[in-house]
N, C-alpha and C positions, 0 to 999 in steps of 0.2 A: 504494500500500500504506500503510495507518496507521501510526503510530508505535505500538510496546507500550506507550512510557510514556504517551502523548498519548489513548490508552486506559485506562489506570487509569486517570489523571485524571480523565477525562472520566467515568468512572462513577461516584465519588465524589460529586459531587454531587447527582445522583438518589437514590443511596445513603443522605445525611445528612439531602434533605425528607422521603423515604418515610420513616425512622426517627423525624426530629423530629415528622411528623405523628401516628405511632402514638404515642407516649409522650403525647403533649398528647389524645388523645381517651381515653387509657387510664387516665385521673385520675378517678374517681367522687366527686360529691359528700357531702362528710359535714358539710353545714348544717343546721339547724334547720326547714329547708323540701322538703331533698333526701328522695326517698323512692327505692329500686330496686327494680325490678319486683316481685320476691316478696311486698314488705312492701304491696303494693296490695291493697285489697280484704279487709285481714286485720284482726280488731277490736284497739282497741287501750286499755289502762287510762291514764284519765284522771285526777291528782289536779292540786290548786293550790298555791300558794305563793309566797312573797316572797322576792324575791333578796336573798339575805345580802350577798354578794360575788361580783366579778369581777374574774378576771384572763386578761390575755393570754397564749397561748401560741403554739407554732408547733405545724403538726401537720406530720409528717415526711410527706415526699415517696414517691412508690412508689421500687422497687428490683424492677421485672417481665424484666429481663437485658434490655430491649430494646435501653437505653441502650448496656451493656457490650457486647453483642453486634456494635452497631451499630460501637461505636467500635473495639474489636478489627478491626472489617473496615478500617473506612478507615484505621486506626494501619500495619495490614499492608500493605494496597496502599499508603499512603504509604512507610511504613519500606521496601518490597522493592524502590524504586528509587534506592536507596541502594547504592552500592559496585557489586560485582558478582563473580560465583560463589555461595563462603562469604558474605560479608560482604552480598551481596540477600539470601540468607534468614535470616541475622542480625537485618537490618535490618529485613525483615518479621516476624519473632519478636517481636523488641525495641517495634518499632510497634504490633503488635498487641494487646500488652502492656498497654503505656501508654494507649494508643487505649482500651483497656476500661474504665482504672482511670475515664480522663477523662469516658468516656460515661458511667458508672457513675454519677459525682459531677451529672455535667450535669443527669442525669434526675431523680437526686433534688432537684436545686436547682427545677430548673423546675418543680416537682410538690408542694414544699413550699408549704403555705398557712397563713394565720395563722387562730388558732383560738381559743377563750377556753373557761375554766374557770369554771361559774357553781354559788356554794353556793347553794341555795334551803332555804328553812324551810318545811317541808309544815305543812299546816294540822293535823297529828296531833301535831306538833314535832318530828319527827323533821327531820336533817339530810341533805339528798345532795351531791351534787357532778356535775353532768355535764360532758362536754368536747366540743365541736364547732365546725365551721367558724364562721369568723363573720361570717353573713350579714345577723346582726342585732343591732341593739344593743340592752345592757342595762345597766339600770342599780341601785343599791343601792335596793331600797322598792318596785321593779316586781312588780305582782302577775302571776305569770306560770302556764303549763300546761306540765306534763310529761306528756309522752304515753309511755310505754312497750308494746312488743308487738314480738314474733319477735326478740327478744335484743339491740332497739336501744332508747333512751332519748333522748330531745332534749326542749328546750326553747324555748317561743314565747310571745309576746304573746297 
C-alpha cells in the first residue's frame, strides 16, 4: 500500500513542470519583429523617422492565475501534511495561500522582459513615443519605420 504522504509528494512535481511549462509558452511576443496571427495579412501604415531617444524599460510579466493556481495547489498538498486533524487543513489552507501569492510572483518574474521606449521625429515633425520588447537595437540618428495597423505600433530598421 502507498504512503498518502509519499503521494502528494510524488505529485507535486509533475504538478510544478506541467505549470512551469504553460506559463513559459503563454508569454506572447511584443518585439518589433513579433507579429500574432490576426495582425497577418492585414495592411498596414507606413511613415519614417529619426530616433530622438531611447530608453530602457521592463515590460511587466503576465498575471494569467496559472502561476497562483499552480502554486495554491502544491502550497496545499504541501501545507496539508502538516500536523494532523485541524491543524492538516490548517496547514493546507495556510499552504495554499502562500503557495499562490508565490506562484503568483514567480510567473510574473519569469515573464517579465526588458523593453525600451523609442521617441522618433516623423518626417511631418510630429513626435511619438512607442514601447516594445527589445529585440532590436536602436540608437539616437537611426533613421527608422513605424509601421502601424489593427491597434498595434512598432518600430524597425
Amino acid at each position: 500500500m502507498i504512503n498518502g504522504r509519499f503521494l502528494k509528494y510524488s505529485l507535486a512535481l509533475p504538478i510544478a513542470l506541467i505549470l512551469a511549462t504553460a506559463v513559459g509558452c503563454a508569454t506572447p511576443g511584443l518585439g518589433g519583429g513579433d507579429y500574432s496571427r490576426a495582425q497577418t495579412r492585414g495592411e498596414q501604415t507606413v511613415r519614417l523617422g529619426v530616433v530622438e531617444q531611447v530608453r530602457p524599460v521592463k515590460i511587466d510579466g503576465t498575471r494569467s492565475g496559472v502561476g497562483a493556481t499552480g502554486g495554491a495547489v502544491l502550497g496545499g498538498v504541501a501545507g496539508s501534511g502538516v500536523g494532523g486533524g485541524r491543524g492538516q487543513v490548517a496547514g493546507a489552507v495556510a499552504g495554499a495561500i502562500l503557495g499562490g501569492v508565490v506562484g503568483q510572483a514567480a510567473e510574473n518574474s519569469a515573464t517579465t522582459k526588458p523593453g525600451v521606449e523609442i521617441t522618433v521625429k516623423l518626417e511631418s515633425g510630429k513626435l511619438i513615443a512607442v514601447t516594445q520588447e527589445a529585440d532590436e537595437q536602436f540608437r539616437i540618428g537611426d533613421r527608422v519605420r513605424i509601421l502601424s495597423g489593427g491597434g498595434v505600433t512598432r518600430i524597425s530598421h
